[in-house]
N, C-alpha and C positions, 0 to 999 in steps of 0.2 A: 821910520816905518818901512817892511823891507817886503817884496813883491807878495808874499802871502798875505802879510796882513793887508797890504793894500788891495790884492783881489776879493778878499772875505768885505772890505769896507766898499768897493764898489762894482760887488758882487760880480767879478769878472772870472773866467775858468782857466786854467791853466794847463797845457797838453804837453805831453813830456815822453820821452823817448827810455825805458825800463833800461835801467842797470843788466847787462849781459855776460856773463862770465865767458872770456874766450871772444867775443863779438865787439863790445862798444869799449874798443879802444882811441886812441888818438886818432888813429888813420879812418877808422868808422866814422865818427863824431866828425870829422870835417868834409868828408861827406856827406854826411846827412845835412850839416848845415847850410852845405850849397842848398837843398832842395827844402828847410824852413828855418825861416827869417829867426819867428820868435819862441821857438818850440824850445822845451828846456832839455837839454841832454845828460846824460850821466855817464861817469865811467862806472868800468866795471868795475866790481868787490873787491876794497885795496884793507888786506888784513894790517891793523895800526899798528902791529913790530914791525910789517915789513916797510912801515912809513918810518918810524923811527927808528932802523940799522940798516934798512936797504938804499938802494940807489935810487935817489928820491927826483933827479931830474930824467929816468929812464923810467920809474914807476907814476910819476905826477904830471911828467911835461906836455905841455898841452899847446894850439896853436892858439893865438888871439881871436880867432873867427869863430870861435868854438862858443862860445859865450854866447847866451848863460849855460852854463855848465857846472854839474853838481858831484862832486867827490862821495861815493859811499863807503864809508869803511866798517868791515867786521872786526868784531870783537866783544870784549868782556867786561874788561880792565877801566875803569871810569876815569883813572890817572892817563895810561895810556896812549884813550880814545880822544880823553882831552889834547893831551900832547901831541897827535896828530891830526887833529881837527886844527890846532893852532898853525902845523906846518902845511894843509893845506890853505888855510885864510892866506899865507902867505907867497903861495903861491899862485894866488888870485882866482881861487876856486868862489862860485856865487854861491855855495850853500855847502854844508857838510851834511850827509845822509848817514843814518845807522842802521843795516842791518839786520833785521829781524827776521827773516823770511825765509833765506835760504836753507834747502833739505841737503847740503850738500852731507856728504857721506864725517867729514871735518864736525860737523854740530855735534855728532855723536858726542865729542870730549866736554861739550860745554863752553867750549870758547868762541863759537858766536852763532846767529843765524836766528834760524826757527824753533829751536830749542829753548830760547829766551824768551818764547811768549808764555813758557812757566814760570818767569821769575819776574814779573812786571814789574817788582821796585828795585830788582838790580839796573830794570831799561833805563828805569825815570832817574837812577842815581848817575847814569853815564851821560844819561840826555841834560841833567843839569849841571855836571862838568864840564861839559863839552860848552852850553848856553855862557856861562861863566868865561869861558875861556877864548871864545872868538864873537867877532861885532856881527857873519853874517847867519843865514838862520841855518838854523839846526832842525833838522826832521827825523823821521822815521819809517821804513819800509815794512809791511806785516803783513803775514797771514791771517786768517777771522781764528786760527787754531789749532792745535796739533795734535796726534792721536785722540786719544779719545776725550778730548777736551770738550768741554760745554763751549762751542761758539758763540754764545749770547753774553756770558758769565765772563770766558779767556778774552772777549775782544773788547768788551767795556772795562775791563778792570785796566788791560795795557793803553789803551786809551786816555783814561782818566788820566791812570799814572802819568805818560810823556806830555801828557797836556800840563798837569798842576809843574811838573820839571824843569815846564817850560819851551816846549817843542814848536812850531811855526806849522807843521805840516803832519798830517800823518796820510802813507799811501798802504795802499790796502789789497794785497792780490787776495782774492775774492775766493781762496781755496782756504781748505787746510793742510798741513802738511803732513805725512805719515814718512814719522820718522823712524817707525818700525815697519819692516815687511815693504816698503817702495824705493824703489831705487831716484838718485834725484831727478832722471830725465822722466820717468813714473811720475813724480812730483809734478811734474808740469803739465802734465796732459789727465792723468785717473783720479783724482781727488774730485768731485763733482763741481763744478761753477755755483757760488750763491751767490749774486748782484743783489738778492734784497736785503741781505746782511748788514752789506757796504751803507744800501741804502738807509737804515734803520738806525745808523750807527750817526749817520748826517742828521739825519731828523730829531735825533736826542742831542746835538750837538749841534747846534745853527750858525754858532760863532763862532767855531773852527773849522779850519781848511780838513776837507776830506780826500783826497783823490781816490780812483779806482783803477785795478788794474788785473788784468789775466780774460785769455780767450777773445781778447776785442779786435774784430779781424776787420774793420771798413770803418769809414769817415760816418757813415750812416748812424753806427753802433755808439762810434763818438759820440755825436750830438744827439743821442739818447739816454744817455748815460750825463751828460753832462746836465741836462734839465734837474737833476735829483740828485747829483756832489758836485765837489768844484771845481775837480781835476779828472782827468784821465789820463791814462801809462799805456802806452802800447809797447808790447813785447817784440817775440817772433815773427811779428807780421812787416812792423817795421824794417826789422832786418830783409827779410827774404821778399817783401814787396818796397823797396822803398819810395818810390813813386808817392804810395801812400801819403807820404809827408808833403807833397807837394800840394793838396787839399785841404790841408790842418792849418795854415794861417788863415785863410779864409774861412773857411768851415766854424773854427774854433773863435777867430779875436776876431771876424768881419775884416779882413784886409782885401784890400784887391784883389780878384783873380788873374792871375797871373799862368803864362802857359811857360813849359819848362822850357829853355834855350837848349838843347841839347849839344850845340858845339858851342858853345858858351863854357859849359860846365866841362864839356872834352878839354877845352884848352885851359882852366883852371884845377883839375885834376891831374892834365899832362905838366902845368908848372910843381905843383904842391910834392909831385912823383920825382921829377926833376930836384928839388930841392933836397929831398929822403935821400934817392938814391947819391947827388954828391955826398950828403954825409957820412955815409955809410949801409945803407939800410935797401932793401930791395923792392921790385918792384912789384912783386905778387902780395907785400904786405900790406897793400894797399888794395890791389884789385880783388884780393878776396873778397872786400866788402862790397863791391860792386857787381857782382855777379848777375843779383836779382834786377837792378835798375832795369829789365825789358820787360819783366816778367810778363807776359801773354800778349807779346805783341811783336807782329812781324821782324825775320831779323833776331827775336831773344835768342837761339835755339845757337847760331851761329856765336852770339858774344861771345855767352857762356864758354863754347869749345874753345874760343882765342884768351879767354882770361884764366881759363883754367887748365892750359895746356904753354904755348907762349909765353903769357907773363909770368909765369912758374919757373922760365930758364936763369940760371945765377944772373947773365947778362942782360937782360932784358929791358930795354929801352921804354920810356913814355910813349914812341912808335908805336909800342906795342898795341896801348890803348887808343891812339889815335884809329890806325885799324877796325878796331872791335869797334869803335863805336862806327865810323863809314860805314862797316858790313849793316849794322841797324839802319843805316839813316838813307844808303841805297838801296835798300827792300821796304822804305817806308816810300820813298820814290818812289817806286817801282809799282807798286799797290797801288798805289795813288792812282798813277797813268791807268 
């Protein structure tokens, strides 16, 4: 039995960190982990040729602390998607995710995304490839529909389909996508929010995992949303507040509350930097993702200028971060008194 079915069986919810294109890479994702235990994370949209011809331990490689963490790949091709759903099993990914969602400018050809929620039995054919091909679960990311689609009609029909395929999960960003006339960052913000869809969709379907996802900005929203599906995804908010995550063990699976260590997580940040940078690799590719960790609180204003200034230099030392975070944590002093 593998963690979806087990939450559907004792009815437990699931909170997870959305697939980010450009955002939730390796260096994201173990960041975020410092800040939740059990929260599921996903990389971002890995197209299944570049899993099988590309450089598969610079496109898959992942740290251990990452975990659970979920591979999503684009595509079309049911041979493919299976043969890289295989290569990610074996890289010890907790779940392979499919795609359906994205308005990226690329769907236009037809070779993956949101474009696919016109062909639901092409999903369910790659969804039961994929099922066939690796022991962990197989899901699916989706819109409620695209252009001028019937959102009642396009979302039960792609439903059905990855369910009878054999699918473990299906998540649900709560738009539709206009694949005509909106550009994909349009995609994310002008398509109107329907939460009752998402919900409507749970309610005909009681014995599958639903999650929800799009515009959920507070822990609050979580556990309002979670009373009526089983999952919830957080986007943009995640990134640019990540804090956030630090209320989502709790909130979500009843864990301890817990307050954040903040030079705890400096010197675990400054080793993991240290590690990147002997390999090769720098140290702003890290600090990007930490930019927001202050957001609205004494001290943010300063980070930000040190991580996005400083640790930007080719040479740029773990120091760097040490710094930025002191500037926070002596104007949290400083308040204080």
């Amino acid at each position: 039995m593998n963690f979806y079915q087990e939450a559907i069986r004792r009815d437990a919810r699931i909170f997870s960190v959305a697939p980010m294109m450009d955002w939730t890479d390796r260096h994201c994702r173990y960041f975020h982990r410092q800040l939740t235990r059990g929260s599921l994370l996903y990389t971002e949209m890995v197209v299944a040729d570049a899993v099988i011809h590309g450089n598969r331990d610079r496109l898959l490689g992942f740290d251990p602390a990452e975990h659970p963490v979920a591979l999503q790949l684009g595509g079309s091709n049911a041979a493919k998607l299976a043969q890289a759903a295989r290569v990610g099993e074996q890289f010890g990914y907790d779940e392979i995710n499919m795609n359906v969602g994205c308005p990226s400018d690329r769907v236009q050809s037809g070779t993956f995304g949101a474009c696919l929620m016109r062909d639901p039995k092409l999903v369910a054919a790659c969804v039961a490839e994929m099922k066939a091909s690796v022991s962990v679960p197989v899901t699916v990311k989706c819109r409620i529909g695209v252009d001028d689609q019937d959102i009642e009609q396009a979302l039960d029909e792609l439903a059905d389909a990855v369910f009878e395929a054999g699918a473990d999960a299906l998540w649900v960003h709560a738009r539709k996508a206009w694949l005509e006339g909106l550009s994909p960052k349009e995609n994310r913000d002008i398509p109107p929010l329907n939460y009752d869809r998402v919900y409507r969709l749970k309610a005909r379907l009681p014995e599958r995992f639903i999650g929800i996802n799009g515009g959920i900005r507070s822990i609050e929203e979580v556990v309002q949303h979670l009373a009526l599906v089983d999952g919830v995804m957080l986007g943009r908010v995640a990134y640019h507040e990540p804090l956030i995550l630090a209320a989502a063990d709790h909130a979500v699976e009843g864990r301890a509350e817990e307050k954040v260590d903040f030079t705890a997580l400096c010197e675990t940040m400054c080793e993991y930097a240290a590690r990147h940078i002997a390999s090769g690799g720098k140290l702003a590719q890290i600090t990007r993702h930490m930019v927001g960790l202050f957001h609205g609180m004494p001290g943010a204003r300063r980070f930000r200028q040190i991580l996005s200034t400083d640790a930007t230099r080719a040479d740029s030392s773990p120091d760097v971060l040490r710094v930025a975070f002191a500037s926070v944590l002596d104007e949290a002093k400083h308040v204080a008194a």
